[in-house]
C-alpha positions in Angstrom: 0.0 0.0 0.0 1.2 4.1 -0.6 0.4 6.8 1.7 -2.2 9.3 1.3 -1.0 12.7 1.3 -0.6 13.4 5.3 -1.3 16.8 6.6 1.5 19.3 6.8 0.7 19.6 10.8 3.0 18.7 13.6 0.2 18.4 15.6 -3.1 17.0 15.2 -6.3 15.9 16.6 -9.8 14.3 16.2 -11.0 10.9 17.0 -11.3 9.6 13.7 -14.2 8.1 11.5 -17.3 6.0 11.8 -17.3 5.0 15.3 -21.0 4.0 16.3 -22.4 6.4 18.6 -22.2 6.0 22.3 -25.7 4.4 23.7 -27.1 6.1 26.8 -27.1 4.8 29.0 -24.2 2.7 28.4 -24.8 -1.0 27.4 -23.5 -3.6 30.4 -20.5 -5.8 29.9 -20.7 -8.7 27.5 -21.7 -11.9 29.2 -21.3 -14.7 27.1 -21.7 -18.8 28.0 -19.3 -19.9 25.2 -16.7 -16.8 24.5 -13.2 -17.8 24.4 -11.5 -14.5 23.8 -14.0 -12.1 24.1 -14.4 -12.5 28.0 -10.2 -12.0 27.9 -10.7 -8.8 25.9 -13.0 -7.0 27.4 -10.9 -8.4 30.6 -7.7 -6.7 29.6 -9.1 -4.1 27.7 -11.4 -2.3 30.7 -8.3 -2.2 33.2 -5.9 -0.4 30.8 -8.5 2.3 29.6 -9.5 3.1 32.9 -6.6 3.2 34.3 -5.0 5.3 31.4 -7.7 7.5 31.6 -7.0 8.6 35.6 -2.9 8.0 35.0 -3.4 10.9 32.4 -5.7 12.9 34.0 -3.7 13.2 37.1 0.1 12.9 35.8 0.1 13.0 32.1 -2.0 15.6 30.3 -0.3 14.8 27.2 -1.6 11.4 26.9 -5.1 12.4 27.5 -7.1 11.7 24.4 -7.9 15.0 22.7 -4.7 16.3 23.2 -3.7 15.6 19.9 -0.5 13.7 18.9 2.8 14.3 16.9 2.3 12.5 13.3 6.2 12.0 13.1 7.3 11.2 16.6 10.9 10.1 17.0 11.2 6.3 16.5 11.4 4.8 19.8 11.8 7.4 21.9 9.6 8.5 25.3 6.8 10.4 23.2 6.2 7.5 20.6 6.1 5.1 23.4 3.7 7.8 25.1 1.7 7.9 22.2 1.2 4.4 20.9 -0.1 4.0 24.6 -2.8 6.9 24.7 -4.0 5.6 21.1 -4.4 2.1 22.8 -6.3 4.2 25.5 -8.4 5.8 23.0 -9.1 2.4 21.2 -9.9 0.9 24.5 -12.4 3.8 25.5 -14.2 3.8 22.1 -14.6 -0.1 21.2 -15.8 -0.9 25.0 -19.3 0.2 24.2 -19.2 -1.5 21.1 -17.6 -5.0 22.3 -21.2 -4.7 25.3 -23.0 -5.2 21.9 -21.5 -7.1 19.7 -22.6 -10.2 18.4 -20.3 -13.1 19.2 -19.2 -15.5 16.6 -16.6 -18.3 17.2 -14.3 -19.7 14.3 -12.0 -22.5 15.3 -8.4 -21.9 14.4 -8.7 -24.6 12.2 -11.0 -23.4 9.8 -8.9 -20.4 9.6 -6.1 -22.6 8.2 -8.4 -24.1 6.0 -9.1 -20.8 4.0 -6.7 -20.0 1.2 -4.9 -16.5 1.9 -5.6 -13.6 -0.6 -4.0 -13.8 -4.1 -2.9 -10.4 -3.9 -3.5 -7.0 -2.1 -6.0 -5.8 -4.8 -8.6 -8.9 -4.3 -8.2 -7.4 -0.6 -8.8 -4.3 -1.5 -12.1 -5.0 -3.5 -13.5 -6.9 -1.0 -12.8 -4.6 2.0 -14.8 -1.8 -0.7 -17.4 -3.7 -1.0 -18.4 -6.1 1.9 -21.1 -6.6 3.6 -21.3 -8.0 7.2 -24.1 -10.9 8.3 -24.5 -8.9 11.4 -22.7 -5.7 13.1 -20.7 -5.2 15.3 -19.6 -8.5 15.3 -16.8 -10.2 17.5 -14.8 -13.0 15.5 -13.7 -15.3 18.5 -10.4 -17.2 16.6 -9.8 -19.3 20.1 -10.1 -22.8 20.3 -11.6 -24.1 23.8 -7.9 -24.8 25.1 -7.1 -21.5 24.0 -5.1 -22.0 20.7 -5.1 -18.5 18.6 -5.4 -19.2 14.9 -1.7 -18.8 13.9 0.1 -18.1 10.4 2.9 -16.9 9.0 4.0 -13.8 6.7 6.4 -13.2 4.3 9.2 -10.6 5.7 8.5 -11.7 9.5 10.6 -13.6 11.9 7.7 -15.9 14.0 4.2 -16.5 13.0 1.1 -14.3 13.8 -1.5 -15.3 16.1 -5.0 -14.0 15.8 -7.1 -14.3 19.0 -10.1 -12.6 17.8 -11.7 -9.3 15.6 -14.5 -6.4 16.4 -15.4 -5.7 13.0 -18.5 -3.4 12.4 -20.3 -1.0 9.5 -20.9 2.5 10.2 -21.0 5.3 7.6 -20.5 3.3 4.4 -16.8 1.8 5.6 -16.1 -1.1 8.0 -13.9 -0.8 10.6 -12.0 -3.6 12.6 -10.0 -3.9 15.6 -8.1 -7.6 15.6 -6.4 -8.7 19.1 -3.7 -11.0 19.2 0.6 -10.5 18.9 3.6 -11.9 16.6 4.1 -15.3 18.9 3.0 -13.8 22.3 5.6 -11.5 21.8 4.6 -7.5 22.5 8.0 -5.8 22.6 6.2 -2.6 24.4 4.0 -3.9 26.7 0.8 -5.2 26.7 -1.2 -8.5 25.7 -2.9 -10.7 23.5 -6.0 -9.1 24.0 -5.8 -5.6 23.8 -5.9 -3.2 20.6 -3.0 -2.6 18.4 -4.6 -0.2 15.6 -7.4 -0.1 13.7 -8.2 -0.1 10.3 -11.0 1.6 8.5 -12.0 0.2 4.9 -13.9 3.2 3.0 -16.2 2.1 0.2 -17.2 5.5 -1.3 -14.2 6.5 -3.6 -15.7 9.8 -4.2 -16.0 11.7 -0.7 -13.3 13.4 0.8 -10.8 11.5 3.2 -12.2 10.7 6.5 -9.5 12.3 8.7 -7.7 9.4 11.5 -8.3 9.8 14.4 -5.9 8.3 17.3 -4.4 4.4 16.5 -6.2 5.3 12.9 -5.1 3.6 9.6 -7.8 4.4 7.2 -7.5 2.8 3.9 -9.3 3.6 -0.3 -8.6 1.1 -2.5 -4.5 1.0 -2.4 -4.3 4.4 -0.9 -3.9 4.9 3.4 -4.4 7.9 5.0 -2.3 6.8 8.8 -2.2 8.6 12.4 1.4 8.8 12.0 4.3 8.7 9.0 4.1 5.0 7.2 7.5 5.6 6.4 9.5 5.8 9.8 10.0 3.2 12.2 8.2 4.7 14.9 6.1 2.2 17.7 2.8 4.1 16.6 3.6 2.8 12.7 4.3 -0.7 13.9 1.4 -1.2 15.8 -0.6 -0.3 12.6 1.6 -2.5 10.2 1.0 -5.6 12.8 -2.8 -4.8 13.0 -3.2 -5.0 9.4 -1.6 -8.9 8.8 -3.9 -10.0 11.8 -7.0 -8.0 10.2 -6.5 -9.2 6.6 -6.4 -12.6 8.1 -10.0 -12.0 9.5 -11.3 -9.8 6.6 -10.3 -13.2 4.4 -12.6 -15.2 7.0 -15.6 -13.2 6.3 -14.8 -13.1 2.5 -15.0 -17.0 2.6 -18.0 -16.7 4.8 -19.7 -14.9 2.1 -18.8 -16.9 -0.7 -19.6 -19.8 0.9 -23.0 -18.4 1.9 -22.1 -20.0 5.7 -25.0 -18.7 8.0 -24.1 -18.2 11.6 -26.3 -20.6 14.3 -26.8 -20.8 17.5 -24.8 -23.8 18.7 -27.1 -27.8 20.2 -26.7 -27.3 23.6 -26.8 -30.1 26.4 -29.8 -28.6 28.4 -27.8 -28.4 31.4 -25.3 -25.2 29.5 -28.9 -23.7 28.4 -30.5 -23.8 31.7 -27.1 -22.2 33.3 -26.8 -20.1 30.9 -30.5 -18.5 31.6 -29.8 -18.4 35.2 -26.7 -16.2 34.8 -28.2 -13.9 32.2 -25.7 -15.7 29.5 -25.8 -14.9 25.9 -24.9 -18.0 23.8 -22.1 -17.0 21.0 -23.2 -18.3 17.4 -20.7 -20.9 15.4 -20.6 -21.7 11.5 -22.6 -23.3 9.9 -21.1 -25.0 6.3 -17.5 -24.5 6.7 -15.9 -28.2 6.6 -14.3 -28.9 9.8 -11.0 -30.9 8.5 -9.3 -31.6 11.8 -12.9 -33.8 12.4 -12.4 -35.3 9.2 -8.8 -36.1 10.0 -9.6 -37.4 13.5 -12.3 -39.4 12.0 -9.8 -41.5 9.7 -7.1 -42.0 12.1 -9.8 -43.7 14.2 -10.6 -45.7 11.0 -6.7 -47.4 11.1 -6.4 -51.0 11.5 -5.2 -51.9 15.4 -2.8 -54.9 15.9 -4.1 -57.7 17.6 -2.3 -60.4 19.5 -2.5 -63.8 21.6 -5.0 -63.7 24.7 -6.1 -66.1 27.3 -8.8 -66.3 29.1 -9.9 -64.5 32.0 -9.7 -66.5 35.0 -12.0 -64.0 37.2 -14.0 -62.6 34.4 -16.5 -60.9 36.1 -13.9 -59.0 38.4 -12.5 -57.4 35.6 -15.5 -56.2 33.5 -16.4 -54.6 36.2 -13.0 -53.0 37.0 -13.0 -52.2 33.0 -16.2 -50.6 33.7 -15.0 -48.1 36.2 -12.0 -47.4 34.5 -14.4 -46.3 31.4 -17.1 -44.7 34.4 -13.9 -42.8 35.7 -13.7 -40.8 32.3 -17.2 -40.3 31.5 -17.1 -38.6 34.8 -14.1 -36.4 33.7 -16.2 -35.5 30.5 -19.4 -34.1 32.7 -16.9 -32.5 34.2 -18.6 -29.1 33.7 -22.0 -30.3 33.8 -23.3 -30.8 37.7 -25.8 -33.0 36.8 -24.9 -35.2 34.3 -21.3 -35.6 36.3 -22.9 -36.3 40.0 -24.9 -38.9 38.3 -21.9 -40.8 36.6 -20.1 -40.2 40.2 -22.7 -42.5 41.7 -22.5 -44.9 39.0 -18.7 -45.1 39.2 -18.6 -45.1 43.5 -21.2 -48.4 43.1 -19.0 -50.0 40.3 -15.8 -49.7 42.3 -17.6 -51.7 45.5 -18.8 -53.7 43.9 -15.1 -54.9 42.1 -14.3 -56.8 45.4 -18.0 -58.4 45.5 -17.5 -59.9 42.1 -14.3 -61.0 43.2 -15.0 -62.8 46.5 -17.6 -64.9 44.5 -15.2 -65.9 41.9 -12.7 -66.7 44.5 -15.4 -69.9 45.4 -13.7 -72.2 43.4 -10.4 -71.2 44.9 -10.4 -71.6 48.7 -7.0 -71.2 49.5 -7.2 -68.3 47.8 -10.0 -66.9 49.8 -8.8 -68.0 53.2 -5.1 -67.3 52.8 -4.6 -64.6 49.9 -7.4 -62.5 50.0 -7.5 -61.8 54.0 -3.9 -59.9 53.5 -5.9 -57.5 50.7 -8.8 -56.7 53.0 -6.5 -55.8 56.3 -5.1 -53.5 53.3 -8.7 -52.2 51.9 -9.7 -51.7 55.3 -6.7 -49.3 56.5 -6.7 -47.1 53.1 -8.7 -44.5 53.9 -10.4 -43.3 50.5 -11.5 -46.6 49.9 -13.3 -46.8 53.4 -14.9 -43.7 52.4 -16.1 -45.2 49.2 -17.7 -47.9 50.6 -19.8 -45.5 53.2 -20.3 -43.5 50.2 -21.7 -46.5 48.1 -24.0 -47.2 51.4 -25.5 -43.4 51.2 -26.0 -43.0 47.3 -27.8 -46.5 47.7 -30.0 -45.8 51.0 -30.1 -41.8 50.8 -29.4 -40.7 47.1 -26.8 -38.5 45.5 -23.7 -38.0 47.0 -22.9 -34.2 48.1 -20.0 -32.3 46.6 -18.5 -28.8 45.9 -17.0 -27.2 43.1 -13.9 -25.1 43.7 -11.8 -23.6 41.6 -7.8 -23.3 43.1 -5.7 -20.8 41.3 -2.2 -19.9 41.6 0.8 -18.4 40.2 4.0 -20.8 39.7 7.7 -19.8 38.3 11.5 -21.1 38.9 11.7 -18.5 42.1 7.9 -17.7 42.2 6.5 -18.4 45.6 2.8 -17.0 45.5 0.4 -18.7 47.6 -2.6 -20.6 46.5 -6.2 -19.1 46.4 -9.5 -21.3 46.4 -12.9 -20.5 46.2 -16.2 -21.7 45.3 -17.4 -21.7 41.8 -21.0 -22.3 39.6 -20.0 -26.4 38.8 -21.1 -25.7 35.1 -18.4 -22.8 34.7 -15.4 -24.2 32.8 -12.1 -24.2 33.8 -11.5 -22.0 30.5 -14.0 -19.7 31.1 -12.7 -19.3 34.9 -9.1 -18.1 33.6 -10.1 -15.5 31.4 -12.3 -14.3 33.6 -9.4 -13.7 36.4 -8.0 -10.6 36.7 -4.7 -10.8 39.0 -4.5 -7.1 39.8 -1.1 -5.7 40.8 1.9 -7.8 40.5 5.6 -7.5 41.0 8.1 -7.5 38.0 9.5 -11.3 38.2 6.1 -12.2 38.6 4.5 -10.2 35.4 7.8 -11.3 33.2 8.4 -15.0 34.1 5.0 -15.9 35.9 2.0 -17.9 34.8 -1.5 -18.4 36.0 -2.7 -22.0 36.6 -6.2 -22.2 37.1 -7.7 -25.3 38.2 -10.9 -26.7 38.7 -11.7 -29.1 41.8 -14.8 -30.9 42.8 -14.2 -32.0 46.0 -16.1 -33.9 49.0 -16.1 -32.6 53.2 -14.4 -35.9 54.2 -11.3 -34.7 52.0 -10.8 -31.3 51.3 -7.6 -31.2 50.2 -7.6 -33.8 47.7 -9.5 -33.4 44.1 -12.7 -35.9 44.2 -11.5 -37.3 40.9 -8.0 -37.9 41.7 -9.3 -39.6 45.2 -11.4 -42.1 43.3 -8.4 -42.8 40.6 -6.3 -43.7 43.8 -8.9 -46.2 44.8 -9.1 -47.4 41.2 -5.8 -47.9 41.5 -5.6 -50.1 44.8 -8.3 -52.1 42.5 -6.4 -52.6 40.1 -3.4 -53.7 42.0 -5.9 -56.4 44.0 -7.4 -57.5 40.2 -3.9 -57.7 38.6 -2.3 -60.2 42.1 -5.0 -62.2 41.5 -4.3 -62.7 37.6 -1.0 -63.6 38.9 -2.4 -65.9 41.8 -4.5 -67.8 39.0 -1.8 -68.1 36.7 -2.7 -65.7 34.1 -0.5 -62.4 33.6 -2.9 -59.5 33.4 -1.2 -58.1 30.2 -1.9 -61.7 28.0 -5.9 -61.8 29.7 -8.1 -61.2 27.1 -10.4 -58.6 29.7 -7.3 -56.4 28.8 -8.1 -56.0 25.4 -11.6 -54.0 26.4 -9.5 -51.5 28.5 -11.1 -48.5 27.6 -7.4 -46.7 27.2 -5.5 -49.7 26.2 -4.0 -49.2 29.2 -2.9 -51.7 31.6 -2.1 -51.9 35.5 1.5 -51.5 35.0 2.8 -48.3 36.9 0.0 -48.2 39.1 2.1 -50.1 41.9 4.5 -47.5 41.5 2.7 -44.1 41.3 -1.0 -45.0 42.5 -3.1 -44.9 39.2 -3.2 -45.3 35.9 -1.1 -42.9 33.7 -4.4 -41.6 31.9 -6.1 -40.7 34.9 -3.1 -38.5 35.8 -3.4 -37.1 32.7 -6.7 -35.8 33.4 -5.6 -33.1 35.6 -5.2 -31.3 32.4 -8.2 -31.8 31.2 -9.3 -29.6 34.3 -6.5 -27.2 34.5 -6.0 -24.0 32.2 -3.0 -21.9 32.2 -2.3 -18.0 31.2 0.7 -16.5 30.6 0.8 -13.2 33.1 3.4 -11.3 30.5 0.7 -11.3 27.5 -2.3 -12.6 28.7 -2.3 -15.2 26.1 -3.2 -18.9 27.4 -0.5 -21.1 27.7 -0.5 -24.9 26.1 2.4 -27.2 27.4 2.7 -29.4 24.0 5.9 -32.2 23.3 6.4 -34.0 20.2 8.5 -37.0 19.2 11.4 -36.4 16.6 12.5 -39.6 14.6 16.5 -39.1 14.4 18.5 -40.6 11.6 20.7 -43.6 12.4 23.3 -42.4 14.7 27.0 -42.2 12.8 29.0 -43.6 16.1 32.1 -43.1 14.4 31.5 -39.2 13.7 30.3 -39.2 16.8 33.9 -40.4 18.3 35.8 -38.2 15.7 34.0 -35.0 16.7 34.2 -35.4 20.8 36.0 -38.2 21.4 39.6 -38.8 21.6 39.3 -42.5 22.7 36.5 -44.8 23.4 33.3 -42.6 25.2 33.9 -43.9 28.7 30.4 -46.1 29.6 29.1 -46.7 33.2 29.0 -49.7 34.7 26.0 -52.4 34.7 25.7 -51.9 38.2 26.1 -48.3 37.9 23.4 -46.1 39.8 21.8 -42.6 38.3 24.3 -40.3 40.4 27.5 -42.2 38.4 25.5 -42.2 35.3 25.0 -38.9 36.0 28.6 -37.8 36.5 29.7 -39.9 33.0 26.8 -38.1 31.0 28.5 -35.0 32.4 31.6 -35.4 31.1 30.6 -36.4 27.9 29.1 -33.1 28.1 32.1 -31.3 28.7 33.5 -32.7 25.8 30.4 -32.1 23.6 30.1 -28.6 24.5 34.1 -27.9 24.4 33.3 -28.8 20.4 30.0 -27.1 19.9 30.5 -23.9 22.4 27.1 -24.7 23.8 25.0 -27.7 25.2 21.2 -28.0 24.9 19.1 -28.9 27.9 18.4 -32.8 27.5 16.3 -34.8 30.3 16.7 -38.7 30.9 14.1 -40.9 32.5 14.7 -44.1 33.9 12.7 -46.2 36.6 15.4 -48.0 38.5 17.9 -47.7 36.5 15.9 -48.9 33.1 15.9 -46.1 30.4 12.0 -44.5 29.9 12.7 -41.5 28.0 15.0 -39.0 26.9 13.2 -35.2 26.3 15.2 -32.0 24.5 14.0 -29.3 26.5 13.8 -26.1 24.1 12.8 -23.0 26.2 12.8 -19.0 24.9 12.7 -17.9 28.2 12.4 -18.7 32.4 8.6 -19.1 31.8 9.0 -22.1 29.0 11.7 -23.8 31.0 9.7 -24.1 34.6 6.2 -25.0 32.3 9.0 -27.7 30.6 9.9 -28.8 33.9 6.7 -29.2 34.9 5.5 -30.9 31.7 8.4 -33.0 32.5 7.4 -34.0 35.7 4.1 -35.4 34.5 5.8 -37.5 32.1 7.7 -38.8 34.9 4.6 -39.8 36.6 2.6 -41.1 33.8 6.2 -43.6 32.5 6.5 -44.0 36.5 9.9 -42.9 36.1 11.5 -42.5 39.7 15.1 -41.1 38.4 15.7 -38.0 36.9 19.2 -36.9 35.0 18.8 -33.3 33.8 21.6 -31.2 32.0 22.1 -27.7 30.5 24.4 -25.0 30.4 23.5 -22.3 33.3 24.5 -18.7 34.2 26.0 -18.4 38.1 26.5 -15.2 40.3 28.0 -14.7 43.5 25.8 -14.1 46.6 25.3 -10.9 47.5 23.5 -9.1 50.8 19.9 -9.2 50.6 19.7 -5.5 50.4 21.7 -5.1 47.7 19.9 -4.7 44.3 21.4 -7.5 42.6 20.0 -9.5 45.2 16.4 -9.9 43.7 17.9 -10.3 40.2 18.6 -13.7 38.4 21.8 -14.5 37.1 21.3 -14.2 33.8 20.4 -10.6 34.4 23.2 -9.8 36.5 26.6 -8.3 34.8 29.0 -10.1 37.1 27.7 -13.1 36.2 29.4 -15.9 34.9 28.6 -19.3 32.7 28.6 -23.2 34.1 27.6 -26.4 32.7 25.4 -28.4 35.6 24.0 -32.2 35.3 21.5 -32.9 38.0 20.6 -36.3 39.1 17.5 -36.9 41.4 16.1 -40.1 42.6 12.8 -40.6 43.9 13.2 -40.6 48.0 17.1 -40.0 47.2 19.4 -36.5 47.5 19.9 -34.5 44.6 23.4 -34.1 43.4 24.6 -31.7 41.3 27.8 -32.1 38.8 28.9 -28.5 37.9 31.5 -27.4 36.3 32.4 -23.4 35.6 33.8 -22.6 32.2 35.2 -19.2 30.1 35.1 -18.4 26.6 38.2 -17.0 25.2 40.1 -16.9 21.7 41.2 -20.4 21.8 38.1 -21.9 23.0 36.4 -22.7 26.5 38.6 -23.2 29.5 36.8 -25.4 32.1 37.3 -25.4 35.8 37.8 -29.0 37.4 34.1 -30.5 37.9 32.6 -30.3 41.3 29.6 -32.2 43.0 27.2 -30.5 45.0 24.4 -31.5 47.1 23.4 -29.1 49.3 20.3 -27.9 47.9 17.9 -28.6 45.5 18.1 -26.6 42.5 14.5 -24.5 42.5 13.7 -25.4 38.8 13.3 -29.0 39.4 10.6 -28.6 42.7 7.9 -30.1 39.9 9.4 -33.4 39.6 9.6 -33.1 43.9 6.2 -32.4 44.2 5.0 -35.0 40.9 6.7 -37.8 43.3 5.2 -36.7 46.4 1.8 -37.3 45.1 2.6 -40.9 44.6 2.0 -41.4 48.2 -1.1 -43.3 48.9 -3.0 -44.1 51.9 
């Protein structure tokens, strides 16, 4: 695109064209059952505008909107960051009113990916001229229920775009849009995910005069922009505008493929329980698509279509015992599912509490054939059934569902804010039981927080149905405990009877394919620790954005062994001993290191797992900042759990710096952001009830290459970063 002639002005004002007039009185805040980015919007939006408004009314008159701005401000310096923040201001106080009335439409990322980008800038430019929206003003919510942005990326820029969501409306023949979002979560000035970065205004009439821009203003004829501020210098204010047109073209493509695809927007089916909550709150219900092809269904749909191996079973020799513990396993996650609907999920509660008594019941019957068994095997189980605590609260739970009706329980929601040397406390309070976890964590506003907290912190939200007997423990998680005792009893009696668990053919119904093994080690199955997640939502406190911990597996080419030796090795790697526990596996793995990063001038962060000395897993830990490498770590740690890995072997390079007084300002600084500091390669090795003990060994970078200092072991402390592994073991504990 070319500029529009700008005016000759150093100075100049107006709040630019077709905003919707202000209603009176003012419309109330947008409550919505189903929003995804809206409710995080209007959440970050509201605090900043006010805010800005009183900051500048009291201590900064020249940010007050009306003041008028400098079209040419000097590139990065104090009055363009002054102004790029009072046009966010001005944007904040003039789309409010309009996001309280907006109609909400959600577009999964998805079907963003599956619409072809524009063939050029003048099929943009026609459409822009010409369209006509289904309904205005009209929020485009681009988040998926996890909260995944659709995400893309441009020509000329370093990391993708995400697009969280769009106000787009008609007023005085143009449409104008605001999009929300950031290049990667990254805001190099401040600010989130959701809050404005510019907005764009589409004239159709090429006649009529130029609209003048107002503050944040691009406003665009055909190939021709009339800007706030110069185009052609690198100011903050021209950025902003030159990100907020990539994410707005993305969305003005969605609603050219929503036109020519004739895709009506619909209210979404419902489960009765979300319409009646919603009418009790006063909820609006947002609208989906109706027409667009949903490919990731269709690709979901024909992996489930792929053949599954099959193999050898035997029968089972206590049948009955394990149908029914098959059927809890399969109750357990239907009750997961309902999480977020009270009715439907107390109902499968019941069902699953009944199924789980009634696992020894079958048991004791089909032990008949097998007195020794019952007089000499299955006593030593009961003494054990009868001193675990959750399962002697299931059975009086089974009694009162059976003689009294549904079980009571409370919905809480626990929310608090982790990092590497983050040490905020935990808040919990009660919550409606049909509120999603999602919905919970945009809503959450965290107020005033301290530096460290805001740059390296993240929220975790999570959402808790709980029972008065335990109040502590997650109601789930109690009754995956007591599955897994069950499963333990059903999987020694297998053995009893002569027929491994893994070769029965009861096995082969598992609902997860999962079997028993693991559950001896950390108390359930690894799906049901999995479905913490499921319940848990996170949000990074820097943009706003939520946060998705995500792995992948990597298929490496055949190892070259002798490249390998030429490259790091003067002689043979040196290999630890059979026998060899993970602290001297540890310290071999660091020397190799040495060598490895004596020849590369740097070491990635690479995790081993190993259960008793058997290798699990080994993880590349890639993090862009503190944030990413304490939400790895704690990704990390629920690997462990689910592998039932109890040894840990973590290495990475490391900045150090001396200990200073508490009162000195370096004190409250990390490392990394110290100048005194220095660099150090450390390999830690943990073991599950065992010390941690650190190999470190200091190095400098110099002409010739790295000089190391001699390698020392440490184990005084434990290192903060690897408390998640710490407090993934301690949960193993069982009653």
């Amino acid at each position: 695109m070319s500029d529009a002639e700008k005016p000759e002005d150093e100075h100049l004002e107006g709040d630019g064209p077709s905003w919707i007039p202000l209603e009176d009185p003012p419309p109330p805040a947008p409550n919505w059952l189903n929003g995804h980015a809206l409710p995080a919007v209007w959440r970050d939006t509201l605090p900043i505008t006010i805010g800005g408004l009183i900051a500048a009314e009291k201590q900064f008159p020249q940010m007050m909107p009306g003041a008028g701005w400098n079209p040419q401000p000097e590139p990065d310096s104090e009055a363009d960051i002054e102004q790029a923040i009072t046009a966010k201001i001005h944007l904040g106080m003039r789309s409010l009113p309009i996001l309280a009335t907006a109609q909400l439409a959600l577009v999964e990322p998805g079907d963003v990916d599956a619409i072809p980008d524009w063939e050029d800038e003048e099929e943009l430019e026609h459409f822009a001229s010409r369209a006509r929206l289904a309904r205005s003003p009209l929020f485009l919510d681009f988040e998926d229920i996890d909260g995944r942005p659709a995400s893309w990326q441009e020509d000329g820029w370093p990391v993708p775009f995400d697009l969280r969501g769009a106000l787009v409306w008609e007023h005085d023949s143009a449409i104008a849009a605001i999009a929300y979002g950031s290049l990667d979560g990254t805001h190099p000035w401040g600010g989130t995910d959701y809050q404005a970065w510019a907005r764009w205004v589409f004239l159709r009439d090429s006649d009529s005069a130029w609209s003048a821009p107002g503050l944040g203003d691009f406003v665009a004829r055909g190939s021709e922009v009339a800007s706030w501020v110069d185009l052609e210098q690198e100011s903050i204010c021209a950025h902003h505008g030159a990100i907020a047109y990539n994410l707005i073209r993305r969305a003005l493509r969605v609603l050219w493929a929503l036109e020519l695809l004739d895709v009506e927007l619909v209210t979404p089916k419902l489960p009765r329980a979300e319409r009646r909550r919603a009418a009790r709150a006063g909820q609006s219900i947002g609208m989906v698509l109706a027409g667009l092809p949903r490919w990731s269904e269709v690709t979901a749909a024909s992996a489930e279509d792929e053949p599954k191996p099959t193999s050898a079973v035997s029968p089972c020799p206590v049948s009955s015992t394990h149908a029914r513990l098959n059927e809890a396993h399969a109750q357990w996650h239907e009750a997961l599912d309902a999480y977020s609907d009270p009715v439907v999920f107390l109902g499968k509660l019941n069902a699953l509490i009944q199924t789980l008594r009634n696992i020894t019941f079958a048991l004791q019957k089909e032990l008949g054939p097998h007195p020794s068994l019952a007089t000499e095997w299955y006593p030593g189980w009961q003494q054990r059934m009868r001193e675990n605590r959750r399962l002697r609260w299931v059975v009086d739970a089974r009694n009162k569902i059976v003689k009294e009706g549904d079980l009571e329980a409370h919905s809480k929601a626990r929310v608090r804010i982790v990092g590497e040397f983050i040490r905020a406390s935990t808040s919990e309070f009660d919550v409606d039981p049909a509120t999603p976890v999602h919905e919970i964590a945009r809503k959450i506003n965290v107020g005033a927080l301290g530096r460290r907290a805001t740059a390296e912190g993240t929220l975790v939200v999570e959402r808790r149905w709980i029972v008065d007997e335990f109040p502590d423990q997650e109601l789930m998680e109690l009754l995956a405990s007591c599955y897994g005792v069950l499963a333990e009893l059903v999987e020694d009696a297998h053995e009893q009877l002569k027929v491994p668990m893994p070769s029965c053919e009861r096995s082969a119904e598992s609902p997860c394919d999962a079997s028993p093994e693991g559950v001896a080690r950390t108390g359930r199955l690894a799906c049901m620790w999995a479905g913490r997640e499921a319940r848990t939502h996170r949000r990074d406190l820097s943009s706003g954005a939520p946060t998705v911990i995500t792995s992948r597996t990597i298929t490496r080419p055949p190892l070259d062994l002798d490249a390998i030796r030429r490259r790091y090795f003067d002689a043979p790697p040196e290999q630890p001993g059979a026998d060899a526990d993970v602290y001297e596996r540890a310290r071999v793995l660091h020397r190799h290191g040495r060598r490895i990063l004596a020849a590369d001038g740097r070491h990635i962060m690479i995790a081993w797992l190993s259960r008793d000395g058997v290798p699990l897993a080994q993880q590349t830990l890639w993090p862009e900042s503190a944030r990413d490498k304490y939400l790895m770590v704690e990704k990390l740690a629920a690997e462990a759990t689910q592998l039932g890995a109890n040894e840990l072997i973590l290495t990475a390079e490391a900045w150090e710096a001396p200990i200073v007084h508490r009162e000195d300002p370096r004190a409250s600084m990390r490392a990394g952001e110290r100048e005194d500091r220095s660099e150090v390669l450390i390999t830690h090795a943990l073991r599950r009830g065992g010390d941690l003990e650190t190999n470190r060994s200091a190095f400098t970078r110099t002409e010739s290459g790295l000089v190391f200092a001699d390698a020392e072991t440490l184990t005084e402390h434990v290192d903060p970063l690897l408390q998640p592994v710490l407090d993934a073991w301690a949960e193993w504990e069982r009653d």
